[in-house]
C-alpha positions in Angstrom: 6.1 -31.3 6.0 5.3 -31.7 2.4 2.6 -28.6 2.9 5.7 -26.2 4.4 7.8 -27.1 1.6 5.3 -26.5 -1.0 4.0 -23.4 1.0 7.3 -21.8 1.3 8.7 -22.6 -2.1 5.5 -21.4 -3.5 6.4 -18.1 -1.8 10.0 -18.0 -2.6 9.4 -18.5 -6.1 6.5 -16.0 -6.6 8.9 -13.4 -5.0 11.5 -14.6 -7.5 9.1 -14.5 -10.5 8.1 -10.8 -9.5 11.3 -9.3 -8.7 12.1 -10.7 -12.6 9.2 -9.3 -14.1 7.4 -12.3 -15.2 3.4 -11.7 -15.8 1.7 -11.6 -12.2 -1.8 -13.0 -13.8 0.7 -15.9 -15.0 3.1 -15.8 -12.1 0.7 -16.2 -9.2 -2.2 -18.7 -10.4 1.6 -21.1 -11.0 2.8 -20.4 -7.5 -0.9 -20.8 -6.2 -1.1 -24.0 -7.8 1.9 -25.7 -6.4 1.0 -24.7 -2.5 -2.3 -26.4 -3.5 -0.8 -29.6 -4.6 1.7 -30.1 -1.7 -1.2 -29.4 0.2 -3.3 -32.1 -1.1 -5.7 -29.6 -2.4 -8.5 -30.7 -4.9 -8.1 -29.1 -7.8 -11.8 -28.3 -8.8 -14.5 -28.2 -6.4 -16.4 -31.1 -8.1 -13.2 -33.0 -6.8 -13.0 -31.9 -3.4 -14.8 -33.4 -0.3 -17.4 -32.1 1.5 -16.5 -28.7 3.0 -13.1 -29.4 1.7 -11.0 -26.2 -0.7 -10.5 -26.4 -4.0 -7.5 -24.7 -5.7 -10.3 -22.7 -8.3 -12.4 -22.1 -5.7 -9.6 -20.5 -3.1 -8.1 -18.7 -6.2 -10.7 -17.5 -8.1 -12.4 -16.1 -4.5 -9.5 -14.4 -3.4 -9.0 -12.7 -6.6 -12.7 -11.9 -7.5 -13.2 -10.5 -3.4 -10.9 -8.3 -4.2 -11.5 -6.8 -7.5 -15.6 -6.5 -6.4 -14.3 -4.8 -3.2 -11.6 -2.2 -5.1 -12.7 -2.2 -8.9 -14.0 1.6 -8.5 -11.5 2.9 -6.5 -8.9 1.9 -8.6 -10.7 2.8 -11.6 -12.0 6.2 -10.1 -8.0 7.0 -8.5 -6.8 6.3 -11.8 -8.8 8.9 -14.3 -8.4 11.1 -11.4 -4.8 10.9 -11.5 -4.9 11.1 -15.6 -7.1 14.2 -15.5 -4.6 16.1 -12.8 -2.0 15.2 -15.2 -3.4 16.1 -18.7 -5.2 19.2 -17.1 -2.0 20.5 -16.1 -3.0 20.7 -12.7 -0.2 18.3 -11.5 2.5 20.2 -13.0 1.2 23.6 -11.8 0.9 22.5 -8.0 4.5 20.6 -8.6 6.1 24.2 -9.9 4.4 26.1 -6.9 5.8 23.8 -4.7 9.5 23.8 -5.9 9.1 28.0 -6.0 8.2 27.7 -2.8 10.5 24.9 -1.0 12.9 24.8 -3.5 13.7 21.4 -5.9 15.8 19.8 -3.4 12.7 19.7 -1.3 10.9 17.6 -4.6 11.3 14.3 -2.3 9.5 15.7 0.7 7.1 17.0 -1.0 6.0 14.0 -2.3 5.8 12.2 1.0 3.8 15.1 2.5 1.3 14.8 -0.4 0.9 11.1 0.5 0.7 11.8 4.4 -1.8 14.1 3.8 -3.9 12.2 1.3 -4.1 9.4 3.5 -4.5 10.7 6.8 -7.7 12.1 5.0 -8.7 8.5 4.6 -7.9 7.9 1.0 -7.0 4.3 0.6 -3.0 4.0 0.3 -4.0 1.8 -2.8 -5.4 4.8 -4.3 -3.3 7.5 -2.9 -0.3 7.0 -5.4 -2.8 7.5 -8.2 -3.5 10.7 -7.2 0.4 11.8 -6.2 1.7 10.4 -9.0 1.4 13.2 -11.7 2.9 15.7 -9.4 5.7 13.4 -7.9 6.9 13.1 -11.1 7.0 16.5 -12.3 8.8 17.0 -8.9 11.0 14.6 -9.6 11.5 15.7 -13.1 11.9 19.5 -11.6 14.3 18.2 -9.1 16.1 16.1 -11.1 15.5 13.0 -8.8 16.4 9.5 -10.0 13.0 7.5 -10.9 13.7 4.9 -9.3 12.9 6.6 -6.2 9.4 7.2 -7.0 8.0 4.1 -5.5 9.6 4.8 -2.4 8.6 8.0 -1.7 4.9 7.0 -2.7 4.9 4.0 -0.1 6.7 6.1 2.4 4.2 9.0 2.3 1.3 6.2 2.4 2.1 2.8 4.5 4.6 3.7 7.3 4.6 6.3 10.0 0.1 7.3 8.1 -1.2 4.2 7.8 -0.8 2.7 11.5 -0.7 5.8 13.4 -2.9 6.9 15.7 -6.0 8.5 14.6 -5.4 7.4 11.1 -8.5 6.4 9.1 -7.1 3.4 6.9 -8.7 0.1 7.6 -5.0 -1.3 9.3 -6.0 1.0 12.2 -9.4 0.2 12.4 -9.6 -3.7 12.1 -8.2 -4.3 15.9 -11.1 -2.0 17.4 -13.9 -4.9 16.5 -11.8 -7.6 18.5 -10.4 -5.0 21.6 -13.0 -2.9 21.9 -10.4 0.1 21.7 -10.6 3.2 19.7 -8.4 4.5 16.8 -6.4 6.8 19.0 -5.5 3.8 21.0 -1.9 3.5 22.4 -1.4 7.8 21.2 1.2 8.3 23.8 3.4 5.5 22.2 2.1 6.4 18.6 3.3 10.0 18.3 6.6 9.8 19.0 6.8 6.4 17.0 5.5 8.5 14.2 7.8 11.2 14.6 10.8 8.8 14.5 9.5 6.8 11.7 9.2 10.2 9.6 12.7 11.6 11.0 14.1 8.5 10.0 12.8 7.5 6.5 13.3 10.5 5.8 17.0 10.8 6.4 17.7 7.7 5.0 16.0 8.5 1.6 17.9 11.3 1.2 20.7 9.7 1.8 20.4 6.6 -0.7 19.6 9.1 -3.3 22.4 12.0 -2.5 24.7 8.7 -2.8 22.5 7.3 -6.3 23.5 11.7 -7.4 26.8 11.4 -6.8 27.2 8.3 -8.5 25.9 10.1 -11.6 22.3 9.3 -11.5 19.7 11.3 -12.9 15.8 12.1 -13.2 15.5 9.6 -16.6 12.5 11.2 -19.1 10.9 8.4 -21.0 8.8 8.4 -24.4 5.3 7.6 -22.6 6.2 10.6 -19.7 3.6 13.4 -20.3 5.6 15.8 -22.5 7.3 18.8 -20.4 6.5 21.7 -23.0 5.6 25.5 -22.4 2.3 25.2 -22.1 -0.6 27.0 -20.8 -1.5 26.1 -16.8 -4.5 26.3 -14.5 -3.3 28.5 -11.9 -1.9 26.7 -8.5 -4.7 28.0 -6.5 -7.5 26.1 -8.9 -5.1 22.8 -9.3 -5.2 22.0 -5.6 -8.8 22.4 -5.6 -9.2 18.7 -7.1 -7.3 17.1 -4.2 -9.0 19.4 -1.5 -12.8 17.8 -2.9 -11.3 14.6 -2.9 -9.6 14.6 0.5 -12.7 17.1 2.0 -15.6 14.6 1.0 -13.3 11.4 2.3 -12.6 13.2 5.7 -16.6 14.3 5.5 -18.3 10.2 4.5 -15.7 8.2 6.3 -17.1 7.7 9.8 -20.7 6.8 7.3 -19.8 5.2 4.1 -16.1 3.8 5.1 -14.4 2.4 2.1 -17.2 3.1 -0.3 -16.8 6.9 0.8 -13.8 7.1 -1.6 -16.1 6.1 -4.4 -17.7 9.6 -4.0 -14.7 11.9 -3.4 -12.4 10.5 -6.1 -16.0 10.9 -8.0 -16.1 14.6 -6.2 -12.3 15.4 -7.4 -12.5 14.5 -11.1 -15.9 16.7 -11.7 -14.1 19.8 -9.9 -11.0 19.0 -12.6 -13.8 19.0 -15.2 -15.0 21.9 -13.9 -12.4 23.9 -13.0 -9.7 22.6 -15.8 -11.9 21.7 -18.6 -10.2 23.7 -21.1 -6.6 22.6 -20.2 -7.5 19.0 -20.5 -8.3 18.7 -24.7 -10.1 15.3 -26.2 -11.5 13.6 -23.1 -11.2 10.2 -24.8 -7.3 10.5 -24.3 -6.9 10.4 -20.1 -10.0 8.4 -19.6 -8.7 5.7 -21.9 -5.9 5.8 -20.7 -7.0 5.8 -16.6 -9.0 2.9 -17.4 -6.4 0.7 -18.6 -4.3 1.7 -16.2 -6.9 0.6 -13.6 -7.2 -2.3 -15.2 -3.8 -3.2 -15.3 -3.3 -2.5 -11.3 -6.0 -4.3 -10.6 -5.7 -7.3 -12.5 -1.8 -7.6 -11.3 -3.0 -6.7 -7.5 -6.1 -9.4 -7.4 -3.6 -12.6 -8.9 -1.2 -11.5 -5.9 -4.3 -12.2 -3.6 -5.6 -15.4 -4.8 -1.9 -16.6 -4.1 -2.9 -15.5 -0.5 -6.9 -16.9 -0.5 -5.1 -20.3 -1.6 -1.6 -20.2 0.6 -3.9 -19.6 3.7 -6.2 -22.4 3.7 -2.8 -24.6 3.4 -2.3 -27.1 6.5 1.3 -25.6 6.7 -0.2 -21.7 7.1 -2.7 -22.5 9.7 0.0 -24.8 11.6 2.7 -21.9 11.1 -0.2 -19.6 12.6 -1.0 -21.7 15.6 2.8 -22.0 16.4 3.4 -17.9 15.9 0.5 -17.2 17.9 1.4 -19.4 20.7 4.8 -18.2 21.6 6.1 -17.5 25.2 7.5 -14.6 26.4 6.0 -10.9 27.1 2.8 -10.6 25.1 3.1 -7.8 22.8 6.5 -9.2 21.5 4.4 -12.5 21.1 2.0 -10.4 18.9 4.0 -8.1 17.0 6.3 -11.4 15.6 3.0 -13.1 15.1 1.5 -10.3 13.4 4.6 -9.3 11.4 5.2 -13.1 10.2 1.4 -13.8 8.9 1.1 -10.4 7.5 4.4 -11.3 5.5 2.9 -14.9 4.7 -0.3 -13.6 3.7 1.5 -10.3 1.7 -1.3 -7.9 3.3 -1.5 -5.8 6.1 -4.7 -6.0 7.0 -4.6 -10.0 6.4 -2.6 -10.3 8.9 -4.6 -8.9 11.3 -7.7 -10.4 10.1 -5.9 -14.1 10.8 -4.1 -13.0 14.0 -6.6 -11.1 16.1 -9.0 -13.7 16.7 -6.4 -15.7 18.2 -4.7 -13.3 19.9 -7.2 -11.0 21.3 -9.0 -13.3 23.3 -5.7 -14.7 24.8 -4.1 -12.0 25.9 -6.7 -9.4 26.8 -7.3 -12.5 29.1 -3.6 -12.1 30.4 -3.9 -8.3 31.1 -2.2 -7.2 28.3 -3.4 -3.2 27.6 -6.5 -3.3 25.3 -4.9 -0.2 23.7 -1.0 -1.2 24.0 -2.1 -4.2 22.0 -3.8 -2.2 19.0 -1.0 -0.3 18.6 1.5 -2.7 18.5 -0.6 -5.1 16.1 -1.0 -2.1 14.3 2.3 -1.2 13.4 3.3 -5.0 13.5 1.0 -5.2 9.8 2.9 -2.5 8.5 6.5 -4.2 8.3 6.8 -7.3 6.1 3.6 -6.7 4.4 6.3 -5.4 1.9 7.7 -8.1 0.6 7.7 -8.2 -3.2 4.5 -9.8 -3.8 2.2 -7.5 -1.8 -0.7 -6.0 -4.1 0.2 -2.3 -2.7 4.3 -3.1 -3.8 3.5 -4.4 -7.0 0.7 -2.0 -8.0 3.1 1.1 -6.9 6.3 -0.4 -8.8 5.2 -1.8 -11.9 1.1 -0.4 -12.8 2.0 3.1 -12.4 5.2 4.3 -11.7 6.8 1.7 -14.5 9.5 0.4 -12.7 11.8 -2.6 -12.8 11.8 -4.2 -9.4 15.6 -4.6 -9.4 15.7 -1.0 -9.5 13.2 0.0 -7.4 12.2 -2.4 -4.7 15.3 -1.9 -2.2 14.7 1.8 -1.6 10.5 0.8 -0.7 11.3 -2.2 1.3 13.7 0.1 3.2 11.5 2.4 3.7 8.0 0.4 4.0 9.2 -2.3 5.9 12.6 -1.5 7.5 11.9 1.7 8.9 8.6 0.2 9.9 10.1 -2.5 11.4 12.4 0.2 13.6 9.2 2.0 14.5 7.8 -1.1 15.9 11.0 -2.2 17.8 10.5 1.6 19.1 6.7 0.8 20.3 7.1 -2.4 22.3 10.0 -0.6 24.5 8.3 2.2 24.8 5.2 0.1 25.8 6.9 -1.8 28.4 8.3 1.3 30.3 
């Protein structure tokens, strides 16, 4: 009992610390600490039994797996985004696209940009690096609220894309190794699940914001915003050329390389910008310093988040609220998308979830009957809904590392669209499903 108290004030009040802003490399380590002691958790590993955690040990693994898994990425995604932005290249693709589709179209733009980024398999944590620049001279252009931003990113990137089928992130990939399925599993269901995800999100975004326009809102320019000025641009043409490398070599070293293929197309994307844009861009020292703290930043603030998780999940109370999720009655794929849904909210990760929830229910209900492929999908979406919830690396990278928002201002409009509509979609699957 002591354990599920600790564990779930430990998550309460790390969602409380974020949504005020506190430091997460302060924040998280704190929250960490007290699921460990409720737990009976060792602090050191000199202290701890044999085979027994540690609170260092489950921290310090949890946030050092991650940064040695993502370091590159997030430092290659974030000079990439710089050099788009200092080149130009951002603002000339954003002006195209508002000739073409008009500025009121600024917010579907940017959700196209991130559907297409990752549906070429460019990790949603690296995706809004790359969008960024040209959301917000879209937004600018448009004159869109900020606030918005981070919704529009996480739309575009971690709802009707990222467990879809066919797409290439890793949340549609992790349930082939324990069902034997493919990523097009469950496509019948999928599409149209897709479809009313998109329709949906959609309609609702524009809404909160016609409201937030009425209500006097504006597109907010800040000192640090790169400085809207006539100024010489690459032509459109040349600027999309960075993003077509990056998303060509991803789509190309995917089925080979997986994750590490990003490593050489964000690689790929920032020597075409060289290339191409050199000219535009000025003193090179400027983006890359300034890409590299940024990466820095999103990293360090993502990789606390997720030694909260490496230590809240080896806590007696999450593996006995695991056991108990994963062993509820009733038609199987509602069983597995609460159970699924719940740890993936627990653990604040998508894939996570998954990773704790498939080897337990796999086995069980492929054993039952259930549909190898009715199962992936529904797991599938399943990660995609509370893995929202304030303290999730992709949430708290997207709000506060680079598009510089408050949470009170920003978080209802992504968790409505990254975990409600998500939530809708999945609600949408299991009926359809059990037709």
């Amino acid at each position: 009992m002591l354990s599920l108290f600790g564990l779930l004030l430990g998550l309460a009040l790390l969602i409380a610390l974020t949504m005020r802003g506190v430091e997460l490399l302060i924040a998280a380590p704190v929250c960490a600490l007290l699921v460990a002691l409720t737990s009976s958790m060792a602090m050191f590993p000199q202290l701890a039994g044999p085979g027994a955690p540690s609170f260092t040990d489950a921290y310090m693994s949890g946030f050092s797996g991650f940064v040695t898994s993502w370091f590159f990425m997030f430092l290659l995604g974030s000079l990439f985004g710089k050099f788009m932005e200092a080149s130009g290249a951002a603002d000339s693709v954003a002006q195209w696209i508002v000739r073409r589709l008009g500025a009121r179209h600024a917010v579907l733009a940017v959700v196209l940009a991130c559907a297409v980024l990752t549906f070429g398999g460019i990790s949603v944590f690296v995706v809004a690096f790359g969008v960024y620049p040209m959301a917000l001279s879209l937004f600018r252009a448009g004159d869109v609220p900020r606030r918005f931003l981070p919704g529009a990113l996480a739309f575009g990137s971690v709802t009707f894309t990222m467990t879809t089928a066919g797409s290439p992130e890793i949340q549609n990939w992790i349930p082939i190794q324990y069902l034997g399925t493919s990523p097009w599993a469950g496509w019948q269901v999928s599409l149209p699940v897709a479809a009313f995800m998109f329709l949906t999100g959609h309609w609702w975004l524009k809404r909160m914001i016609s409201r937030a326009v009425a209500g006097g809102e504006r597109f907010e320019a800040r000192a640090d915003d790169p400085v809207d000025e006539v100024r010489d641009l690459p032509s459109a043409a040349t600027s999309v050329l960075p993003l077509v490398a990056v998303l060509g070599l991803s789509f190309l070293l995917h089925d080979v390389l997986r994750e590490s293929a990003l490593i050489i197309a964000l690689s790929g994307g920032i020597a075409t910008s060289l290339v191409l844009h050199r000219r535009f861009i000025g003193a090179l020292h400027v983006p890359v310093a300034a890409g590299a703290l940024g990466a820095l930043i999103a990293i360090a603030n993502t990789a606390a988040v997720v030694g909260f998780g490496g230590v809240a999940k080896l806590s007696p109370a999450f593996q006995e609220a695991v056991a108990w999720i994963t062993s509820m009655p009733g038609n199987p794929l509602v069983g597995a998308a609460i159970a699924v849904t719940l740890i993936a909210g627990l653990a604040g990760s998508a894939s996570g979830g998954q990773a704790i929830a498939l080897p337990i229910l796999a086995p069980l209900y492929l054993a039952q009957g259930v549909s190898p492929d009715a199962l992936h999908r529904v797991v599938a979406i399943a990660s995609g809904g509370l893995d929202s919830l304030p303290h999730n690396g992709y949430v708290v990278t997207t709000i506060r590392a680079i598009c510089r928002e408050q949470y009170s201002r920003a978080y209802p409009a992504l968790a409505a669209m990254s975990a409600i509509v998500p939530l809708a979609g999945l609600a949408l699957a299991v009926l359809l499903f059990s037709l």
